[in-house]
C-alpha positions in Angstrom: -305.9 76.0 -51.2 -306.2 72.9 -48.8 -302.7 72.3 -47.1 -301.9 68.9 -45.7 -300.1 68.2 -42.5 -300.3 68.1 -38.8 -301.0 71.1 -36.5 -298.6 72.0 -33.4 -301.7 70.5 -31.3 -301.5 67.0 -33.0 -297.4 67.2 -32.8 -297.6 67.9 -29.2 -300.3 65.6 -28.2 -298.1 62.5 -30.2 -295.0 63.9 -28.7 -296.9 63.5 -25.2 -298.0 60.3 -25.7 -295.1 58.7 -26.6 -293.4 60.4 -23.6 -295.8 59.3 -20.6 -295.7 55.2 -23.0 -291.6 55.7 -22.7 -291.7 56.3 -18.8 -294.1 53.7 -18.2 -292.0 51.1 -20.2 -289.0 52.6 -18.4 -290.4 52.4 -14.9 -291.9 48.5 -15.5 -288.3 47.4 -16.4 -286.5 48.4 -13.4 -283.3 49.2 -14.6 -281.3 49.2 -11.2 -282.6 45.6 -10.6 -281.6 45.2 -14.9 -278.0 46.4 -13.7 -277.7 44.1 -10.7 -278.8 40.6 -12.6 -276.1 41.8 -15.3 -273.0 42.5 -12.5 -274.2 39.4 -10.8 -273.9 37.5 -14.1 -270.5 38.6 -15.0 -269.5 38.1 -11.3 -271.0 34.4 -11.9 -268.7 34.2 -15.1 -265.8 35.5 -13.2 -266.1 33.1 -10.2 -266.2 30.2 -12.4 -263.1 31.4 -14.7 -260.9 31.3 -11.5 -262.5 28.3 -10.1 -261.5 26.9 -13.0 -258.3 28.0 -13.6 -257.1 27.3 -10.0 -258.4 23.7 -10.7 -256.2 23.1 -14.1 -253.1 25.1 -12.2 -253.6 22.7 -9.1 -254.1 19.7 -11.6 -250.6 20.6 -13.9 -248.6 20.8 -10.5 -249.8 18.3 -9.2 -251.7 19.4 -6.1 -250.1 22.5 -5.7 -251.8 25.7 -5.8 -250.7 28.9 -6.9 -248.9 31.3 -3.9 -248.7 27.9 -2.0 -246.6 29.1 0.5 -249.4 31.6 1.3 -252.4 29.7 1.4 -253.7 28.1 4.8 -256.5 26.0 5.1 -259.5 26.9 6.2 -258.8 31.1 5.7 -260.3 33.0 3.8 -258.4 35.0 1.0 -259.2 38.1 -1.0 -257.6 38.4 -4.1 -255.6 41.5 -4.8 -252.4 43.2 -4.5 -253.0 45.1 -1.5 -250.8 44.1 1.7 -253.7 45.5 3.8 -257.0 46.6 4.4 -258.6 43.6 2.7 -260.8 42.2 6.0 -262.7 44.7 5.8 -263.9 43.5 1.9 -266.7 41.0 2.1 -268.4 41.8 4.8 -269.7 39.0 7.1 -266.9 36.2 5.8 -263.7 36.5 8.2 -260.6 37.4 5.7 -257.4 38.2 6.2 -255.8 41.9 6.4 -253.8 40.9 3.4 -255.3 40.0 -0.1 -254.0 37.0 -1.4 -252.3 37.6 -5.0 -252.5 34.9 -7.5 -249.8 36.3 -9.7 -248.1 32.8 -10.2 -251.7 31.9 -12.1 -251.1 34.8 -14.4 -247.6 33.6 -14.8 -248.7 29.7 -15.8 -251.2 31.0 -18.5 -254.1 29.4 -16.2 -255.8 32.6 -16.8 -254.7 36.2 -18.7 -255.9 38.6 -15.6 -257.2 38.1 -12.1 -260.9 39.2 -12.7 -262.2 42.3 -11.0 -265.7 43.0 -9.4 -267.6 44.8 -11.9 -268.8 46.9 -9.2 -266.0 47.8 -6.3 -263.2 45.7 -7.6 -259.8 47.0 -8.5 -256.6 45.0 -8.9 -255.5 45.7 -5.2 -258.8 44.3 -4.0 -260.3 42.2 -6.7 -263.6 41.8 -4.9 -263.5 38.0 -4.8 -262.6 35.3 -2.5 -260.9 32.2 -1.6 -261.4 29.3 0.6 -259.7 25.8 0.6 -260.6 23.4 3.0 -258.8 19.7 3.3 -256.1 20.7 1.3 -258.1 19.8 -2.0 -261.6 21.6 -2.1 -261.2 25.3 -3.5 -264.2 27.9 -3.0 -264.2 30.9 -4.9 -266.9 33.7 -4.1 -267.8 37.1 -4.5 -268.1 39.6 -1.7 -270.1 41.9 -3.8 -273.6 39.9 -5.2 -276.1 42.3 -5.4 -279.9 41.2 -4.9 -278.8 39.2 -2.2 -277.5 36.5 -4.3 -274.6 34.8 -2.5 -272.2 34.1 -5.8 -269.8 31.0 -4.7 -268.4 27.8 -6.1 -266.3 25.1 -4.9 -264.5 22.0 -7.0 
């Protein structure tokens, strides 16, 4: 009687194979780098939703922005809740001790939450920046871009 099928030997040498083809294809992709391009993306997206949505706010109110009364020219704002320990955030920009919070966005429907660093962010310490210079150009950022991709807009 002839049986048909594979020996243990031909299983394990397949099995092998396919093992050292799945580490190579692993190692060629790079999946830290993989992860960094995707949080950079998102932070990308997120940066332009609050650009954005700072730009209608400040359009509907007619110059004003949101939190006016805390917002100077020329400093640089976290975004957050926390009352403290924001400087310390994005490294080589200059930003206040206290995050700025935009909750008077949330209020005005501009935007349904302040967006978070996919990374480090939490809603004390969003992770993202402000700037406005000349009372009218806004510059949003983010203090985490991996890669060394410096993530900022300005409108």
């Amino acid at each position: 009687m002839k049986r048909s099928g594979f020996t243990l030997i031909e299983l394990l040498i397949v099995v092998g194979i396919i093992a050292i083809l799945v580490v190579v294809v692993f190692a060629s992709l790079n999946p830290v780098e993989l992860f960094g391009k995707s949080r950079n993306a998102q932070r990308w997206v997120n940066v332009s939703e609050l650009l954005t949505a700072l730009h209608v706010y400040t359009i509907q109110n007619e110059g004003i922005v949101p939190n006016q009364n805390q917002w100077t020219d020329g400093v640089y704002y976290v975004l957050g809740t926390k009352t403290k320990a924001c400087a310390e955030t994005c490294g080589a920009i200059p930003v206040l001790d206290q995050c700025l919070n935009l909750t008077d966005l949330l209020k005005a429907k501009g935007i349904s939450q302040i967006p978070i660093d996919p990374l480090q962010g939490n809603e004390g310490n969003t992770g993202y920046y402000v700037y406005r210079e000349n009372g009218t150009i806004i510059t949003v950022g983010a203090c985490f871009g991996e890669q060394n991709t410096n993530i900022k807009l300005s409108r």
